[in-house]
N, C-alpha and C positions, 0 to 999 in steps of 0.2 A: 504494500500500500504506500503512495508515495506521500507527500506533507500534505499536500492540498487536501487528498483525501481523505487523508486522518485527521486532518482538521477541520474538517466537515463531520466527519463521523461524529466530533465530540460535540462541535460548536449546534449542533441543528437539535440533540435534543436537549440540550444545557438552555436555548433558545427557546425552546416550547415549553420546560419546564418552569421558566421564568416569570412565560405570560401568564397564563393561567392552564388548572386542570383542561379548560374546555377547548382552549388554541390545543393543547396535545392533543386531543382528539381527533384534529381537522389537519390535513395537511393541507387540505385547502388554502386553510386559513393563516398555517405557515407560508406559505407561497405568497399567498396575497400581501403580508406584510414583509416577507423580505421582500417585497420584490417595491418597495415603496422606497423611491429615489427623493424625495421630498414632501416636508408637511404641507396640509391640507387644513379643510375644516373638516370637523366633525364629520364621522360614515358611520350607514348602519350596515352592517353583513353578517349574514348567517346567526341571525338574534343577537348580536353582540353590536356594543358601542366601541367604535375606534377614534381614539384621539393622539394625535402626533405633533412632534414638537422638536422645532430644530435653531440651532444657533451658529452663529458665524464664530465662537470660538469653544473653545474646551468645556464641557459640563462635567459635574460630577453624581449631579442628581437631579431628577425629574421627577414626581409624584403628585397628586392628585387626591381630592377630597369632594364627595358629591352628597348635596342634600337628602336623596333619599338611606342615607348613612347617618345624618345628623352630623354632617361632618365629622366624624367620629374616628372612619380610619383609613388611613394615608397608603395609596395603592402609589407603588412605583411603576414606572416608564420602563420599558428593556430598549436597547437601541441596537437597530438591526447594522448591516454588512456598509450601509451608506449614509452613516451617522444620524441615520431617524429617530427619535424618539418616542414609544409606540405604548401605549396604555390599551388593553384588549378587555372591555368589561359586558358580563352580560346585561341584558337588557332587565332594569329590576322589574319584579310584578305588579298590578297595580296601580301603576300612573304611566302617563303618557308624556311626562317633561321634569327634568333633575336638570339641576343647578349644580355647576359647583366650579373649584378657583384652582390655579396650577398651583406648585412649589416648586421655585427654578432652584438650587443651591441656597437654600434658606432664604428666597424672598418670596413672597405669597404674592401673584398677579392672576389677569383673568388670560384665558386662551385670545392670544392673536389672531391664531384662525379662523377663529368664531366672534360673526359680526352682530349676533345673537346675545345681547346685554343684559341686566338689570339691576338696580342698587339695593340691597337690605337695608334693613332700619336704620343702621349707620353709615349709611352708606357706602359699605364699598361694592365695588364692581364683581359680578357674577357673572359668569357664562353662563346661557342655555340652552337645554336643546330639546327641542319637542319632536318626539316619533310617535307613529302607531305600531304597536306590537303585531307583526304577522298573524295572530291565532285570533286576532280580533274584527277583520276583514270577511267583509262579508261573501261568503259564495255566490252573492248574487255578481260579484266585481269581476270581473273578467281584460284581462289585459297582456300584451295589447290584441285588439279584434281587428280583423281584416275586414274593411269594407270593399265595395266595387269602387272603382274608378281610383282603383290604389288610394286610397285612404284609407288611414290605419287612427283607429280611437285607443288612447292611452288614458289610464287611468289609475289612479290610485288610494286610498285610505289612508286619513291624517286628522289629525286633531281638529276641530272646527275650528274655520277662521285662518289657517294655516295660510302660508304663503308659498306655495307647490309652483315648480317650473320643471323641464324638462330640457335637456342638454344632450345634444348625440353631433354626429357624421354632417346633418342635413340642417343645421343651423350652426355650421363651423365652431361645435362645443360651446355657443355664449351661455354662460348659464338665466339670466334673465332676461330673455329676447321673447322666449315662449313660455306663459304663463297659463297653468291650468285653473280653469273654472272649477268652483264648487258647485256644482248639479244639485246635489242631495247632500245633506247634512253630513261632515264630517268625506265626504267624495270628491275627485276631483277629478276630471277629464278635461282631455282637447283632440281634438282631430285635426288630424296633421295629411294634406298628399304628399306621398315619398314616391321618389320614381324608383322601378322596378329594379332588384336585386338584393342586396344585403346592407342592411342598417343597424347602428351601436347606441343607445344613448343609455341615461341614466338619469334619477330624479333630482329634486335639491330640494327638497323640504325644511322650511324654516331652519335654512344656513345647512342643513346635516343632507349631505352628498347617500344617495344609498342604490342598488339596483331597484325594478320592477320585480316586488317580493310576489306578483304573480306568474314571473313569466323564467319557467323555468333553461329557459337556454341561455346560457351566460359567459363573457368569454373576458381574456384579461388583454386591455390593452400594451401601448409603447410604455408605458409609464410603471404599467406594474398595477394600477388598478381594475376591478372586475367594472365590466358593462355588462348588459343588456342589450339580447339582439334578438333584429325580425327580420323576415323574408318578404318582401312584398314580390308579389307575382300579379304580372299586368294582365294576367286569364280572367281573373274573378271578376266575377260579372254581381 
């Protein structure tokens, strides 16, 4: 076995052990986050909340404290192969939005990434994030649905009042250029024509990046993160 490889051998499940029980479970989910070249905002994958965090010089420590804890207990950052700093938590039961504030080397700030603010009683500054938990979606939601004349309806479940867009291949990734409608309460669609072939995108709900948790075909971009893909086919009538 040469260095590389045994370096790998050690570092991938020393890496998995680190995040949490539930990252070992997934190599998915290993994959997904070495393969992250730079922080983001807030993602939701595979029931889990991902938050990353990177600096232009040396850290020694990154960790995290979220109100559905009571702030109570201080989860650490692992940092992958391209100096990411990567927090893997699952999604808590019960509420649909947690707060809560970084720890850079002993100084308490809110996420950079996250343009999703709010102040407590004394004001200091809080990240948020609001998801909907997949097992709360209704079977009636279906997405996305092929229409005729290649039009394709996307849709998704989110907190009422949420501020849902959709970012792919077909609007050059802006994330706020396409905004979805709340239809029905706590639902959100748009229909979109795509011309005929294969298409990537992904949601942005209130600041937190996630795939289409109904659309089981999913594939990883240049970047290392996972999308959501469709077919449009110019048959369907």
């Amino acid at each position: 076995m040469n260095l590389r490889k045994k370096a790998s051998a050690i570092l991938i499940p020393l890496f998995l052990a680190i995040l949490s029980p539930l990252a070992a479970e997934s190599f998915d989910s290993y994959l997904h986050l070495q393969g992250k070249e730079q922080a983001g905002p807030p993602e939701i994958f595979a029931g889990q909340l991902i938050l990353t965090y990177q600096a232009d010089r040396k850290l020694f420590f990154v960790g995290a404290r979220f109100s559905h804890e009571d702030f109570a207990v201080l989860h650490s950052f692992a940092k992958n192969a391209n100096n990411v700093y990567i927090l893997m938590l699952p999604l808590p039961e019960g509420t649909s939005s947690i707060k809560y504030r970084l720890l850079v080397d002993g100084v308490w700030t809110h996420d950079p990434n996250n343009p999703a603010q709010e102040r407590d009683q004394i004001g200091t500054i809080l990240s948020v994030v609001n998801f909907a938990r997949a097992n709360t979606i209704s079977a009636m939601v279906d997405s996305p649905r092929l229409l005729p004349g290649n039009m394709v309806e996307f849709t998704i479940q989110a907190a009422p009042g949420s501020l849902v867009y959709i970012a792919g291949d077909f609007n050059a990734w802006d994330p706020f250029s396409l905004r979805l409608e709340e239809t029905t309460t706590g639902v959100f669609s748009i229909k979109l024509k795509l011309i005929s072939g294969r298409h990537y995108y992904y949601f942005l709900v209130d600041s937190v990046r996630m795939i289409d948790p109904r659309n089981v075909s999913v594939m990883v971009d240049n970047d290392g993160m996972y999308v959501s893909s469709v077919t449009v086919n110019s048959i369907i009538r």
